[in-house]
C-alpha positions in Angstrom: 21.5 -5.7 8.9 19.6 -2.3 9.8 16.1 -2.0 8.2 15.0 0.9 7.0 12.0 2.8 8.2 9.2 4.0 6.6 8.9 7.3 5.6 5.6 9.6 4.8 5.1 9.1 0.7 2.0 10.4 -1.1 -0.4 7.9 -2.0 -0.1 8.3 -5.5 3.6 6.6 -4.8 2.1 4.2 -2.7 -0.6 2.9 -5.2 2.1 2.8 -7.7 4.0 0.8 -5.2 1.4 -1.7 -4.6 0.8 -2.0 -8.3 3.8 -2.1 -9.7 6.1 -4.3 -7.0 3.4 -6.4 -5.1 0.5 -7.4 -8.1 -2.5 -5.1 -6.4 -5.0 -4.0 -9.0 -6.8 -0.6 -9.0 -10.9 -1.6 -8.3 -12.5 1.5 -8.4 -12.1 5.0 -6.3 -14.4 6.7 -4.1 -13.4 9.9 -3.6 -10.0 10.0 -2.8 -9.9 6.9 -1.5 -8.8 4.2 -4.3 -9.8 0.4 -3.6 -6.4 -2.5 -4.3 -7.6 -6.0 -4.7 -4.9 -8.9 -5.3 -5.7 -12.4 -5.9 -3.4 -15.0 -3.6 -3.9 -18.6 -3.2 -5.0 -18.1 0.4 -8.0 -15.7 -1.7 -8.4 -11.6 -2.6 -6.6 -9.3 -0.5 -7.7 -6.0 -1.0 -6.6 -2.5 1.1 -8.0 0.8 0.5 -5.2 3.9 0.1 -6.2 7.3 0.2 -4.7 9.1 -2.7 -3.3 12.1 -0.4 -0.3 14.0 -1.3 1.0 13.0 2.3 0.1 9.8 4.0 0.5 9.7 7.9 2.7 7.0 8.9 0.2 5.3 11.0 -2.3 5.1 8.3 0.6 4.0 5.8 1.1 1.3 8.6 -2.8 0.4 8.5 -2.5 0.1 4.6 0.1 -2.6 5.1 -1.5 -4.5 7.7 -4.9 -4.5 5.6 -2.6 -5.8 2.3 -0.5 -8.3 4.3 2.6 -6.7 3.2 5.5 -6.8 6.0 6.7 -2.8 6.3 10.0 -4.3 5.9 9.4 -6.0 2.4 7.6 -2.6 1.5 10.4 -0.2 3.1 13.1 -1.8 -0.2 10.9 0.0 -2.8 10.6 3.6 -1.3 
């Protein structure tokens, strides 16, 4: 099966995203930069997303990594 591949989305989707499909609360924001934290049994997991109306792919990539979410799992909800 052919995966998708991620495509630039604002981070107002991608908060939603993270909230919505993967359990991520919303901490607190900074700026424009809002704070996820998740509880897992291995502990918190927390990533930082800049709420942008674009998000470059390689920081969208960075935001995954940092949230231990695999781009593939993340590509289905786009």
């Amino acid at each position: 099966m052919l995966m998708g591949k991620l495509k630039k989305i604002s981070g107002k989707e991608c908060i939603k995203i993270f909230c919505n499909k993967f359990g991520f609360s919303i901490i607190r924001q900074t700026g424009s930069h809002v704070i996820l934290k998740k509880e897992t049994l291995e502990g918190k997991v927390g990533t930082v997303v800049p709420n942008h109306p674009e998000l470059k792919l390689g920081t969208l990539k960075n935001i995954l990594k940092l949230a231990k979410i695999d781009e593939d799992n993340f590509i289905q909800y786009q």
